[in-house]
Structure formats: C-alpha cells, structure tokens
C-alpha positions in Angstrom: 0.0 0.0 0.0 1.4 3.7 -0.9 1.2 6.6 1.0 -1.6 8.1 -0.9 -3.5 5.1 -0.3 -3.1 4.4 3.8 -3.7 8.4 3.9 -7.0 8.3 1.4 -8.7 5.4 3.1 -7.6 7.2 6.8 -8.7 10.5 6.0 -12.0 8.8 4.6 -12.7 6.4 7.4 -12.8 9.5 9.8 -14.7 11.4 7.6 -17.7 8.6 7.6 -17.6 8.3 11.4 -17.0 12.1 13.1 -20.0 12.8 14.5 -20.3 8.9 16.1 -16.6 9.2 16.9 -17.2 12.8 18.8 -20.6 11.5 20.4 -18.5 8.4 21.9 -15.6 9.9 23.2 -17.3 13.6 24.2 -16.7 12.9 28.0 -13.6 10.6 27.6 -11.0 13.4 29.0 -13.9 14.2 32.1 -13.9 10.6 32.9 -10.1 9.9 32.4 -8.1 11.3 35.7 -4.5 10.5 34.4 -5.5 11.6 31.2 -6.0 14.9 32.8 -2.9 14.6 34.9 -1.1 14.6 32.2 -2.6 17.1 30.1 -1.3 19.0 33.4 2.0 18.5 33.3 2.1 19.6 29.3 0.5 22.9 30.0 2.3 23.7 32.7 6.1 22.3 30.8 4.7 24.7 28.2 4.5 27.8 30.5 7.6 27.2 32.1 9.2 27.3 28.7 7.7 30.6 28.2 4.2 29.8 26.2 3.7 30.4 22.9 1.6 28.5 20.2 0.7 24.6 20.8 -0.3 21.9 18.1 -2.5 19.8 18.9 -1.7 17.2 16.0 -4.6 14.2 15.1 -6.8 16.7 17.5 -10.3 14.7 15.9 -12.9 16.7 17.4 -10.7 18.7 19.2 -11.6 18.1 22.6 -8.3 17.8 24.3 -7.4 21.0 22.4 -10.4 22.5 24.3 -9.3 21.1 27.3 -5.6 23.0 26.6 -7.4 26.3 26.2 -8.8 25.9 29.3 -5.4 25.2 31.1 -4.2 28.4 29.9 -2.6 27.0 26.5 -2.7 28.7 23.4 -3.5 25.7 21.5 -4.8 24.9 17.9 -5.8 21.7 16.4 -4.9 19.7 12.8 -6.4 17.0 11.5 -6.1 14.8 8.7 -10.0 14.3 8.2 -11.9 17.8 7.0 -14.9 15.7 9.1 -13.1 16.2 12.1 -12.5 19.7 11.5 -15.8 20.8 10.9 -17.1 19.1 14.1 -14.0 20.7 15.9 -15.1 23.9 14.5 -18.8 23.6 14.8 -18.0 22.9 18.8 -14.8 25.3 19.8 -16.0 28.1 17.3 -13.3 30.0 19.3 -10.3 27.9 18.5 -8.5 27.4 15.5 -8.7 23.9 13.9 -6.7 23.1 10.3 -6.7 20.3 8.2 -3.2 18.9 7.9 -0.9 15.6 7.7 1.7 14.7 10.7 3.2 13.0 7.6 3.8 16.4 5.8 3.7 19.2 8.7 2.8 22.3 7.3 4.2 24.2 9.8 7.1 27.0 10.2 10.5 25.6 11.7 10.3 26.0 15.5 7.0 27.3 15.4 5.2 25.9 18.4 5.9 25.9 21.5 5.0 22.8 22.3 3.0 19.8 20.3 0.9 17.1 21.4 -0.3 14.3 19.4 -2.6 11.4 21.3 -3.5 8.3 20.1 -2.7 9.7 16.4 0.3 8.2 15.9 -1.6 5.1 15.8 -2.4 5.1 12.2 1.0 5.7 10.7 3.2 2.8 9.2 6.2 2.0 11.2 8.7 3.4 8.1 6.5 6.8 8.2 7.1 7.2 11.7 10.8 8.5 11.5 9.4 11.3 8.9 6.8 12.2 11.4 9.3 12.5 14.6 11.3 15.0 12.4 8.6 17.0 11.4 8.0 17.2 15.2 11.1 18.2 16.0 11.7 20.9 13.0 8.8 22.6 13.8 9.1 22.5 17.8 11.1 25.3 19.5 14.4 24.4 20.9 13.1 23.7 24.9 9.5 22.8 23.8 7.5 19.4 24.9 6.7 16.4 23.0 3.7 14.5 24.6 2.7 11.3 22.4 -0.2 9.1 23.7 -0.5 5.6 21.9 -1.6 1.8 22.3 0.8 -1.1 23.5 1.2 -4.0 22.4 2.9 -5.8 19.4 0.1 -5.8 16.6 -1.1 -4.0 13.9 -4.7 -4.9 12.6 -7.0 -3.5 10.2 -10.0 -2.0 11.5 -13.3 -2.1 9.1 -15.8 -0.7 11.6 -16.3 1.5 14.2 -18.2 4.1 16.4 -21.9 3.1 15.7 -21.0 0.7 13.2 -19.9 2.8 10.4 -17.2 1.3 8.0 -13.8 1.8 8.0 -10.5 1.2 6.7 -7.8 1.8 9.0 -4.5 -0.1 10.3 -4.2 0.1 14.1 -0.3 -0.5 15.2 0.1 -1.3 18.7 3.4 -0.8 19.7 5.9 -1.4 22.7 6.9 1.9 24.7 10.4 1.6 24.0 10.1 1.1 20.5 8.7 4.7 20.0 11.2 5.9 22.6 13.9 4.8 20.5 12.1 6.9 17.4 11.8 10.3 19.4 15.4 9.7 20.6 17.1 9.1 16.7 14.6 12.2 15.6 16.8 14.2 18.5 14.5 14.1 21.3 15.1 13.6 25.1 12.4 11.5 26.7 11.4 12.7 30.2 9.2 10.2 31.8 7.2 7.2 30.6 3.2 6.3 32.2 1.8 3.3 31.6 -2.2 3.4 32.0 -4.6 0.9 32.2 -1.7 -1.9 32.9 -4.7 -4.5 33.7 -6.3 -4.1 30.4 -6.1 -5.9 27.0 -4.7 -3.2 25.4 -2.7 -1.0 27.8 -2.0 3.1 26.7 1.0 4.8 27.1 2.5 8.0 27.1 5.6 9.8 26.5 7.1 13.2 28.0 9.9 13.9 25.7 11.4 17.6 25.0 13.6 18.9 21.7 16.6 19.7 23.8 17.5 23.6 24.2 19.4 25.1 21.9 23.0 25.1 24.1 22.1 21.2 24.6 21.9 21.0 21.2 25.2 22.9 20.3 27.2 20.7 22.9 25.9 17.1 21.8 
C-alpha cells in the first residue's frame, strides 16, 4: 500500500464516522483522571518554557485541544480528516482547527511551543514514523515538549468498523513503549518520563514526555 492510499482510506474512514466518533468519546477526558494529569503536566512544561503556540496534532474533534485552552494554552488543532475539523469547528468556534498531515507538517521551523499528538500516531506505518518525529522536532522550538499518547502491544490490525458501526478502513499498530522511545530519541528528542495506564487491560496506553533539547544542549551534543 502507498502513502496516498493508507492516507486516502484514513482520511475517509474519519470522515464517515465524526460525528459517532465525537458522540462516543465527548466525555472521555472528564472521565479519564491521568488523562487529565497529564494534560497538566504539558500545560504547565509549556508555560515554564515561556508559552507560545501549541499543536495539537490528530486533535479529531478537538476536545483535548479545548481542554488546553482551558489550562491556559494557546493551543490549535490539525487533523487529517476535514470531518473532524468541521465538528471541531462547529464545537470550539473559538479555537483554530486546520486540516493537515503529521506526515507532511505544514508548519514554520520552530513554530510551536509545544506539540501534542494522542493516540494519532496510531495510524502511521512503522517506516513513516521516523518522517513524522522530524517533522515534530523541526517545527518545535528548541526547549518545547513532545507529549505522544498511543496503544501497546505488538500488533497492527485493520480496523473495518467502528463508532456506531460505520465502515472503516484503518490499520491500528500497537506498539511497545520503547520502540517509539527509541524513534523520538534518533529524531533528537530527550524523553522525560514514561506512564503506563490501564496496565490490567487488553490493550494497555501509554505516554511519553519527551522535550527537543535547548538550543546550548543541542550545540554541545
């Protein structure tokens, strides 16, 4: 499968099911205490930087980009699927929402002061994730956060329905913590701390606090 083709039948599977999707997950953040501990810790890594402009990458219906306006972050959203954008748009009329590609970040180098993409990464082949971690890292400031959310596990499957029953055609890659460590860490990226959640589950969740090193660190290594 080409790019054009994973990217197509993505972009079109989120498309047919934003509105379910959005319905389904509308309270997942409320309901999720160490999703919102972590959430936390970005906003607050991103004002002791010194603020600025936050991505909010695979944002969906942009409800944790809501969630990082109301922590005091001046966060937008981009989305692969125009569906998701228009329901982001239709509920944070405030906010900005875009429709963009991780895979081809149009965005400024070291533009944001921070970027966040949850359980995004998800969809992207493992030999189009080194292109995505240098995207992040071009367009983050020297000092700014990473914070990546994702499944574990060692599969990928293709998911044909979803979210009310609406088709699909997605791959789903679960992957092992350190495995996307060692991605952040060859795209120049010092990881910070490592949660595991739901560690009793059939799929466990993880997330990563990484940073693009300052700009003396940077010099020096």
């Amino acid at each position: 499968m080409t790019t054009d083709d994973w990217v197509a039948d993505t972009r079109t599977s989120y498309d047919t099911v934003a509105v379910s999707y959005t319905d389904q997950l509308r309270d997942a953040i409320a309901g999720g205490p160490h999703l919102r501990a972590a959430l936390a810790v970005f906003a607050e890594q991103v004002q002791t930087a010194g603020g600025g402009p936050v991505a909010d990458v695979g944002c969906g219906p942009g409800h944790v980009t809501a969630h990082l306006h109301r922590l005091g972050v001046d966060a937008f959203g981009i989305d692969l699927s125009p569906g998701m954008i228009d329901v982001a748009r239709r509920d944070h009329p405030d906010l900005r929402f875009e429709v963009g590609s991780m895979t081809d970040l149009h965005l400024s180098d070291a533009s944001v002061a921070g970027l966040l993409a949850w359980w995004s990464l998800i969809h992207i082949p493992d030999e189009e994730v080194p292109t995505v971690f240098a995207h992040f890292r071009r367009v983050l400031r020297p000092g700014g956060p990473l914070q990546i959310g994702f499944h574990v596990g060692d599969t990928s499957r293709l998911k044909t329905e979803g979210y009310g029953g609406h088709p699909m055609s997605v791959h789903v890659h679960h992957r092992q913590p350190d495995k996307v460590a060692s991605w952040m860490r060859e795209a120049g990226f010092v990881i910070e701390a490592q949660w595991l959640c739901d560690p009793d589950e059939e799929v466990p969740q993880a997330l990563l606090f990484a940073r693009r090193p300052a700009e003396a660190a940077e010099a020096s290594s």
